[in-house]
C-alpha positions in Angstrom: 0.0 0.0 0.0 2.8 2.6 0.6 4.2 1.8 -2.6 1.0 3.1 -4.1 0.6 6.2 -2.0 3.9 7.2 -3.1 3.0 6.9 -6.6 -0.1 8.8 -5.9 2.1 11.8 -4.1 4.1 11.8 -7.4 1.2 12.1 -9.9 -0.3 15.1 -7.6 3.0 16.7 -7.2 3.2 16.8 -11.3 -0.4 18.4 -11.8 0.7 21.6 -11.2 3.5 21.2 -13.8 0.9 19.3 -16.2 -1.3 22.9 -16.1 1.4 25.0 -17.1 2.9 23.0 -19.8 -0.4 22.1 -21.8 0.0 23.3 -25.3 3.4 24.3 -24.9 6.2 23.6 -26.9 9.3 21.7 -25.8 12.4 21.1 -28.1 14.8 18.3 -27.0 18.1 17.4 -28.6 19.1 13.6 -27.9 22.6 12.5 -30.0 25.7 11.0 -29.1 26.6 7.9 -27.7 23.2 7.5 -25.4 21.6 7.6 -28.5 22.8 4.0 -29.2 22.0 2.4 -26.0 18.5 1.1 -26.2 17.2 0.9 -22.7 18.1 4.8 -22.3 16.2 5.2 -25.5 13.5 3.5 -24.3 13.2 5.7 -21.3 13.6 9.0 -22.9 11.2 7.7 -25.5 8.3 6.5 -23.4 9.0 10.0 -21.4 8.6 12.0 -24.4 5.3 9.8 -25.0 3.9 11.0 -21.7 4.6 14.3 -22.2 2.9 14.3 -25.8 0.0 12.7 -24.0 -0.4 15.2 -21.3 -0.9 18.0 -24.4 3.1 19.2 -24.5 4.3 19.5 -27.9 7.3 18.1 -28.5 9.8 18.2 -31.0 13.1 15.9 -30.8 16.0 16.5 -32.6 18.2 14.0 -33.1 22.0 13.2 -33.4 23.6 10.7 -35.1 27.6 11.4 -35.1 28.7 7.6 -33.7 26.8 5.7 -36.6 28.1 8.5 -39.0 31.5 7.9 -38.0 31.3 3.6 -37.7 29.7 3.8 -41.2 32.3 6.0 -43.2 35.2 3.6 -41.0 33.4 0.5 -42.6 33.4 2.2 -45.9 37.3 3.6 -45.6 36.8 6.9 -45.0 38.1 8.9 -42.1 35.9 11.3 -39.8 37.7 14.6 -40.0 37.0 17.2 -37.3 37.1 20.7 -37.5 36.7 23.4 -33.9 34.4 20.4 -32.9 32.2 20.5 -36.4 32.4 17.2 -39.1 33.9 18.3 -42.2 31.7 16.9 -44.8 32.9 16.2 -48.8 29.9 14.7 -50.9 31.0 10.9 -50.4 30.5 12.0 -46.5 27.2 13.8 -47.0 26.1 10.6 -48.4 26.3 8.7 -45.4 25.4 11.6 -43.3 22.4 11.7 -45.0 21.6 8.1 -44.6 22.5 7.1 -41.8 20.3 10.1 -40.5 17.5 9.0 -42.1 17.6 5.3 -40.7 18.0 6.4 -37.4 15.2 8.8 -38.0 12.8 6.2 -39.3 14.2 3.8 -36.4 13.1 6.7 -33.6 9.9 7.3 -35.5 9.1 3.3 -35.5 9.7 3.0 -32.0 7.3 6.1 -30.7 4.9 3.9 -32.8 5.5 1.0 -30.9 4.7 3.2 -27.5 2.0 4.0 -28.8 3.0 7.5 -29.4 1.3 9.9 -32.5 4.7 10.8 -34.5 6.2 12.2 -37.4 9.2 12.4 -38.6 10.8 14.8 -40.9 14.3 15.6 -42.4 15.6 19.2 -41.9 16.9 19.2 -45.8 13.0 18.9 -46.7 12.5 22.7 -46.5 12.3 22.3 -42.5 15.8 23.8 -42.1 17.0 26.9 -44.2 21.0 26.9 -44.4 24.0 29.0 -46.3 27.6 27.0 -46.6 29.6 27.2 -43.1 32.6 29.7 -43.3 35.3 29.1 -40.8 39.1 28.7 -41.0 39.1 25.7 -42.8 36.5 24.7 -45.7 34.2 22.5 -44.3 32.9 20.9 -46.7 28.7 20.7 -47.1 28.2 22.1 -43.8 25.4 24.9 -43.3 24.5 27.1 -40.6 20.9 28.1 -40.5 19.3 31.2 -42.0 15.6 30.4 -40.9 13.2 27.8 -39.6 10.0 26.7 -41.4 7.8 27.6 -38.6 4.7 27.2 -40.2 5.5 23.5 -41.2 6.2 22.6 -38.0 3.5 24.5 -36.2 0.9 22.4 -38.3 2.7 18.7 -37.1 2.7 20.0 -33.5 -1.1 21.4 -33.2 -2.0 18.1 -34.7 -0.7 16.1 -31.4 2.3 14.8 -33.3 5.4 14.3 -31.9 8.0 15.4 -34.7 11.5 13.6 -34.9 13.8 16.1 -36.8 17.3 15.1 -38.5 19.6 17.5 -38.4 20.3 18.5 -41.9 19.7 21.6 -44.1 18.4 22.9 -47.6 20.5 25.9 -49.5 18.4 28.3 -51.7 20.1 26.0 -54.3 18.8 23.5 -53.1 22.0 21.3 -52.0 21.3 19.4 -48.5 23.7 20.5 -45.8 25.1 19.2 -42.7 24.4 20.9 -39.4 25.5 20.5 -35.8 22.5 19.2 -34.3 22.4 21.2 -31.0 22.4 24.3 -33.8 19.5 22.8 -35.0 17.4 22.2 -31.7 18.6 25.7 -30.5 17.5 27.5 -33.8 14.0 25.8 -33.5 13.5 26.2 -30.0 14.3 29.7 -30.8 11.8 29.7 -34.1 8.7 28.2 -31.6 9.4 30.6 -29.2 9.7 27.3 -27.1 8.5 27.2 -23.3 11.6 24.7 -23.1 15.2 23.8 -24.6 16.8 20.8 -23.5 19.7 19.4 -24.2 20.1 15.5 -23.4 23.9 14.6 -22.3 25.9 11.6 -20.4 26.5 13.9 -17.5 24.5 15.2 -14.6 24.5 18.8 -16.2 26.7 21.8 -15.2 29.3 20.4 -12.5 31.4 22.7 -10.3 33.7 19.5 -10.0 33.3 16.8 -13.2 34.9 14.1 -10.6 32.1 15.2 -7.4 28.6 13.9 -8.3 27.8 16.0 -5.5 28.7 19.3 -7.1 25.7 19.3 -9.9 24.6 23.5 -10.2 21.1 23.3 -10.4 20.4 26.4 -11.3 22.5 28.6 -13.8 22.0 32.2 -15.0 23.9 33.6 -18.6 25.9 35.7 -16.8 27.0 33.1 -13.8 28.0 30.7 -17.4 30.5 33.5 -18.6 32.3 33.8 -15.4 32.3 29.7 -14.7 33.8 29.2 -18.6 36.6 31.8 -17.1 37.1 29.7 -14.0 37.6 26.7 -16.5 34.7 25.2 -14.5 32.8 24.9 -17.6 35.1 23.3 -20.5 35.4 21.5 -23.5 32.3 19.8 -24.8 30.1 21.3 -22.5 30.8 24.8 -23.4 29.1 24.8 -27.3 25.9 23.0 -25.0 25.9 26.0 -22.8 26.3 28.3 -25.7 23.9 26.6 -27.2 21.5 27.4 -24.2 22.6 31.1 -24.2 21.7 31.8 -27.6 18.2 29.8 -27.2 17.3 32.1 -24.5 18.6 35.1 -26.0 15.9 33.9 -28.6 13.3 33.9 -26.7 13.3 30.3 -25.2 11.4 30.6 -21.4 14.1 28.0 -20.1 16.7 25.6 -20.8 17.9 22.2 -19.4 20.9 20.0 -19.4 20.0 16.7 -18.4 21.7 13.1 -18.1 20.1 10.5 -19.8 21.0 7.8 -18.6 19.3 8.8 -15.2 15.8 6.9 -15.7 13.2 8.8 -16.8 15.4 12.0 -16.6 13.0 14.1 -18.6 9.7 13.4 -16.2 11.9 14.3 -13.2 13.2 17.1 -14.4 9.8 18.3 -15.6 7.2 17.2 -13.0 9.2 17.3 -9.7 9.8 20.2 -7.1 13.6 19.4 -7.0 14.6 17.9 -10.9 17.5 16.2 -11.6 19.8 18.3 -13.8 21.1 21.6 -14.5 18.9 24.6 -15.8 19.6 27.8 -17.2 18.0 31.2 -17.2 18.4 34.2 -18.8 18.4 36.0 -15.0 
């Protein structure tokens, strides 16, 4: 019986949260390598299920940079890096693009299976504007974004449809692009004027000590981030996430969130509790 009053306390302590979310839009970006361990998916999945049932509109953007990089190793390429971003040649965009789409499909198929409404789209079909990428060395087929296809999205979302988005991009001449997939969750996040980012990671969140699970910052405002990336307390691949988060709420985006997945059911504790579980980030 205490078992089930428990449960009980945590469904009343989520109502309030359920009544402020309804009809609001979250975006979260799930990639890397808990992208490929399946009972994390499952959890993050049948999370993102309940919160499409209790009337949040969610998008999820996804990643795919381990299968990219497996695949062009099987086919005797090499993965070349650039400040952090794949450098992409056509034979690469090739496999980018399919191995995007599988795991798009694959994410799509396995809402379905949770009984989740879903759809899934590819940011190259019209979803995601881009230009070619300048930086210091040419980077191949890699765009940053120039604008969003609101409208499109709008109409998947107001139908109750979950909406899986790959993270590539269309030029005005039409050639698909490449695109750092946090970019792409940030820019749409931004687009919806999103209630929520959230950024889906292997770490707690924001850490004052990576090696102290005790030293998770809960709460993070932009300027606090500048002076911890000073300190070197915030460093290497967390700092384009934070960025990322920055330029989402500059944007317009209510909050943001970096969250561990591999904590079960990260996204419903984070969400739904007094406390939550990770690290999130406020404009003030």
């Amino acid at each position: 019986m205490e078992n089930e009053i428990k449960k009980a306390s945590v469904l009343i302590e989520a109502i309030p949260y359920i009544h402020a979310f309804r009809r609001k839009v979250f975006v979260i970006k799930y990639g890397g390598s808990i992208l490929e361990n399946d009972t994390i998916r499952k959890n993050v999945l049948e999370d993102i299920v309940f919160l499409s049932y209790v009337g949040i509109r969610t998008i999820l953007v996804h990643g795919g940079g381990p299968h990219i990089s497996n695949r062009l190793k099987e086919s005797g390429l090499k993965s070349e890096f650039h400040e952090g971003i794949r450098i992409t040649d056509k034979e690469t965009l090739k496999i980018v693009s399919e191995e995007l789409e599988k795991l798009n499909k694959r994410i799509v198929q396995e809402i379905r299976d949770l009984k989740g409404d879903v759809t899934g789209l590819k940011g190259d079909e019209n979803i995601v504007h881009v230009e070619k990428r300048i930086a210091a060395k040419d980077l191949g087929f890699v765009g940053s974004i120039t604008s969003i296809d609101k409208l499109a999205l709008d109409t998947h979302l107001k139908r109750g449809y979950i909406t899986v988005i790959s993270p590539m991009g269309i030029s005005v001449e039409k050639q698909p692009h490449n695109i750092n997939a946090d970019e792409v969750a940030s820019a749409i996040a931004t687009s919806l004027e999103a209630e929520k980012l959230v950024l889906l990671t292997n770490v707690q969140g924001v850490m004052r000590n990576p090696e102290d699970p005790g030293s998770l910052i809960s709460t993070l405002t932009v300027d606090e981030i500048a002076n911890l990336i000073k300190l070197n307390v915030i460093q290497s691949g967390m700092i384009p996430k934070v960025n990322s988060c920055i330029e989402a709420l500059n944007g317009g985006v209510k909050k943001t969130h970096i969250i561990d997945a591999r904590i079960p059911h990260a996204l419903l504790l984070e969400f739904f509790t007094n406390t939550g579980i990770g690290t999130q980030i406020l404009n003030a």
